[in-house]
C-alpha positions in Angstrom: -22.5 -14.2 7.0 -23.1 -10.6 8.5 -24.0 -7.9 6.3 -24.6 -4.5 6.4 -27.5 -2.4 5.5 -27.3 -2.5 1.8 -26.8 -6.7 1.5 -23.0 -6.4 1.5 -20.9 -8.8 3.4 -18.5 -7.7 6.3 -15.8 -10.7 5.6 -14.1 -8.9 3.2 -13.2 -5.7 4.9 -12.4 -7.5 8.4 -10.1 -9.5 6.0 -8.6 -6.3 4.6 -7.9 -4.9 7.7 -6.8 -7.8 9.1 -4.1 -8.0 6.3 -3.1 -4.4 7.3 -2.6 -5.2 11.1 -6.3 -4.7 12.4 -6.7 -7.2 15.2 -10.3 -8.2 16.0 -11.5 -9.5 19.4 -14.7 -9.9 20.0 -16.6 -10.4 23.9 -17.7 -13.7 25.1 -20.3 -12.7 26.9 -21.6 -11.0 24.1 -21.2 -14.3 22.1 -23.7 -16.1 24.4 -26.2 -13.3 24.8 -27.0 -13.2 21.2 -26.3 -17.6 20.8 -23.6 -16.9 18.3 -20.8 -19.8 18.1 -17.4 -19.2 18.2 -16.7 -21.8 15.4 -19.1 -18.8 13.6 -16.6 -16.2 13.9 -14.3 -15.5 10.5 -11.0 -17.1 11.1 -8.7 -14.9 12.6 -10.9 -13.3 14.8 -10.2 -13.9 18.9 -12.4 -14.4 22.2 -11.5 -12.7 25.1 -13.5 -13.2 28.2 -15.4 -9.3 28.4 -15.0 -6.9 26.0 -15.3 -3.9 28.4 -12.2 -5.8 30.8 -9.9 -6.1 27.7 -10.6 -2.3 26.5 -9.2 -1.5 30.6 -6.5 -3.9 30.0 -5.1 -2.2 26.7 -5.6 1.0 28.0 -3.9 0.4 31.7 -1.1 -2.2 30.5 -0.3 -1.2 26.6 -1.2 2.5 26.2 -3.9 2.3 23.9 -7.0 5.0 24.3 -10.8 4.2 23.8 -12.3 7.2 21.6 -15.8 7.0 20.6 -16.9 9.4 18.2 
């Protein structure tokens, strides 16, 4: 039920990208820290056990790149 700034709802752009091959994944730790559920999450959406260790992992094993703007 996230929205942004203006009232509108995030659901229907994280399904929009999701339908164009966006995969979200979202940190665990984080999850506890700020008591949100899992079974709160939008379908589709995974855990992985730190956010920071799966951004390494993509970046050492797959070839992706972090940019931050």
């Amino acid at each position: 039920d996230a929205q942004d700034r203006s009232g509108n709802p995030y659901d229907h752009r994280v399904h929009t990208l999701m339908e164009r091959g966006v995969e979200f994944r979202v940190c665990a730790a984080t999850l506890g820290a700020r008591n949100v559920a899992k079974e709160d999450l939008l379908e589709g959406v995974s855990v992985v056990p730190s956010g920071v260790s799966e951004i390494a992992r993509l970046q050492l094993k797959q070839g992706y790149a972090y940019l931050k703007p």
